[in-house]
Kinemage of the C-alpha trace (Angstrom):
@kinemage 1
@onewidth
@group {chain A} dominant
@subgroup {mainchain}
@vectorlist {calphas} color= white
{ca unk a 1} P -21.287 -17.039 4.486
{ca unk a 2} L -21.218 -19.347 1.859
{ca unk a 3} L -22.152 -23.186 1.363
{ca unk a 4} L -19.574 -25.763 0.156
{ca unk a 5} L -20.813 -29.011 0.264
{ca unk a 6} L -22.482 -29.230 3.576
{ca unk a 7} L -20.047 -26.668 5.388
{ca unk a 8} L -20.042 -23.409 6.385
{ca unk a 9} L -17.306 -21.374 4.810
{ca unk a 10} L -16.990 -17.631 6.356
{ca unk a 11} L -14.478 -16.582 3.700
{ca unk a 12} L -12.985 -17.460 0.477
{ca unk a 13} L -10.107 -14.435 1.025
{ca unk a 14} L -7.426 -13.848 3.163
{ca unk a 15} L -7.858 -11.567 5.781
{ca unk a 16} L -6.416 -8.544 6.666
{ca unk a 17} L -5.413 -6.387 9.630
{ca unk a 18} L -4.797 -2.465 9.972
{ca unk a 19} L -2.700 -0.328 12.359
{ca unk a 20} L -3.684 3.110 14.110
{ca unk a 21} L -1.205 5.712 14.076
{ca unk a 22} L 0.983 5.546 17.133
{ca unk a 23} L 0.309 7.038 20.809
{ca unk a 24} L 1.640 10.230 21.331
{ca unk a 25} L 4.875 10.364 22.144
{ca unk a 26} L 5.731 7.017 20.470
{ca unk a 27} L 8.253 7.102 17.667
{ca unk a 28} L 6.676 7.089 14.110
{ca unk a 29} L 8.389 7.065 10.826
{ca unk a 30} L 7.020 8.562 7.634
{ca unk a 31} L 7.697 7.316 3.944
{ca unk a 32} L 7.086 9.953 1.248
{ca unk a 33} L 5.885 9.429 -2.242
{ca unk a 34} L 4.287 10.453 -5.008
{ca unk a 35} L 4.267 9.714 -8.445
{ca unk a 36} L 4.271 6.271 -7.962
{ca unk a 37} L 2.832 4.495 -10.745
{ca unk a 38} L 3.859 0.854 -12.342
{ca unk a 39} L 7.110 1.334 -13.476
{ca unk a 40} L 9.809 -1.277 -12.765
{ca unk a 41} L 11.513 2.095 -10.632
{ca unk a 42} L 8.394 2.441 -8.952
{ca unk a 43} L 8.224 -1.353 -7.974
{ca unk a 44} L 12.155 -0.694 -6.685
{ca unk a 45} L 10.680 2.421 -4.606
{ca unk a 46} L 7.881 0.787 -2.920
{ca unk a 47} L 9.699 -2.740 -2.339
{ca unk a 48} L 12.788 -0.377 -0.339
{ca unk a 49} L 10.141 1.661 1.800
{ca unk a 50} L 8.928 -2.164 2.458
{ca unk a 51} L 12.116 -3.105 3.514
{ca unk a 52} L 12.456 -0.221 5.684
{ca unk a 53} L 9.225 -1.337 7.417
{ca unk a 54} L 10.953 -4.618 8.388
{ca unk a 55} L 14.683 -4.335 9.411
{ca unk a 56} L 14.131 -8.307 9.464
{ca unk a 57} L 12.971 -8.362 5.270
{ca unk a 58} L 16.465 -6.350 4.863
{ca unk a 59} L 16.644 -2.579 5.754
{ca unk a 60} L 20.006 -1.493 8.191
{ca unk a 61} L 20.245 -2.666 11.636
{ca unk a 62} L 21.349 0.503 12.490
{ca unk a 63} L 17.849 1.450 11.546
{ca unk a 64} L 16.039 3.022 15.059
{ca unk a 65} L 13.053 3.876 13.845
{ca unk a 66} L 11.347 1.409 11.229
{ca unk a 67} L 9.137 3.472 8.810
{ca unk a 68} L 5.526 2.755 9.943
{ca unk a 69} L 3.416 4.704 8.199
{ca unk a 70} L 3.238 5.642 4.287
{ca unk a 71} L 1.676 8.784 2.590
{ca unk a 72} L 1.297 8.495 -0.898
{ca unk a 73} L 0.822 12.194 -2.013
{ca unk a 74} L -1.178 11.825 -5.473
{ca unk a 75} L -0.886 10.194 -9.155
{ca unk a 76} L -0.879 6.259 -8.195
{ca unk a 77} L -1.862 3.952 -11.066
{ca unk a 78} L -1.781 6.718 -13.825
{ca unk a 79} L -5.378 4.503 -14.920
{ca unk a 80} L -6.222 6.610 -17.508
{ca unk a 81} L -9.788 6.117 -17.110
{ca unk a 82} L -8.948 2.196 -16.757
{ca unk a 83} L -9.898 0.107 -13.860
{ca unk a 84} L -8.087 -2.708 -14.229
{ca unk a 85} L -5.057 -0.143 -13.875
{ca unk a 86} L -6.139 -0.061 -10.332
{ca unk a 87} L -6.350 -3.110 -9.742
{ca unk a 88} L -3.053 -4.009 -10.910
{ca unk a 89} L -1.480 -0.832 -9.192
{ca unk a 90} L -2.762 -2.569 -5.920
{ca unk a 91} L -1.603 -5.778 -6.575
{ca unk a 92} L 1.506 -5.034 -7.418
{ca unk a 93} L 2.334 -2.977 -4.428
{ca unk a 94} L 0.145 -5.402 -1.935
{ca unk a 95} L 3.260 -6.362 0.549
{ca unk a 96} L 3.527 -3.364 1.380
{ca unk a 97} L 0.128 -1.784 0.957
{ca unk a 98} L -1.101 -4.802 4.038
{ca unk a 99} L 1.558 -4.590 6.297
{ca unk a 100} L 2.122 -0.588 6.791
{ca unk a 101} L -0.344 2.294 7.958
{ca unk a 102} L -1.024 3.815 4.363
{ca unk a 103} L -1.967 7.466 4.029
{ca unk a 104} L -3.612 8.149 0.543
{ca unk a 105} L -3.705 12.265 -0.832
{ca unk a 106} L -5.399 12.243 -4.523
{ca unk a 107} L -3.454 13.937 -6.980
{ca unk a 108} L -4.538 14.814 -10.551
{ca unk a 109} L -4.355 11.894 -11.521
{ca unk a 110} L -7.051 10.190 -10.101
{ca unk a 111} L -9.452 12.419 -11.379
{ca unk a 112} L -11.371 10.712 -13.415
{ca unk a 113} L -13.821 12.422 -15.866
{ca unk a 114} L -16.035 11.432 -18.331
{ca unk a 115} L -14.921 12.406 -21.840
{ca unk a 116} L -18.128 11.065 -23.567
């Protein structure tokens, strides 16, 4: 908690929610990528999975099954050692990153090592 004059504040951030993985038996719908990077492409990728989450936001209505869950197989940000990459990488994709079940598999390029 914080103080601001006088009054309790329990947050300065938004808050967020997160989804199981459907019952058994329930339908479930998996995007698949890797490779994703920063890239104006990438952005187009990740922004059309997002739209298949939400036939509202502007996938088909002859859609059944909405995509609900996302597994990124490996090589995200392509950091190179940078944080800030990271950042960025998440901010950039953060529609889509807070409103689907995300599955995360590191590739080899999020191993980081030291060069020193």
């Amino acid at each position: 908690q914080q103080q601001n004059n006088g009054r309790r504040l329990l947050s300065q951030t938004r808050r967020y929610s997160f989804w199981t993985p459907p019952l058994r038996g329930q339908p479930t719908t998996l995007a698949l990528v890797g490779d994703v990077g920063q890239t104006e492409n990438s952005s187009k990728t990740m922004h059309h999975i997002w739209q298949a989450t939400n036939p509202i936001a502007g996938a088909s209505s002859s859609q059944h099954h909405p995509v609900t869950q996302l597994l990124i197989a490996g090589d995200m940000p392509y950091s190179h050692s940078n944080p800030e990459r990271w950042l960025s990488f998440f901010k950039l994709h953060q529609t889509l990153f807070t409103s689907t079940l995300l599955h995360v598999q590191a590739g080899n390029h999020e191993i980081e090592c030291d060069t020193k």
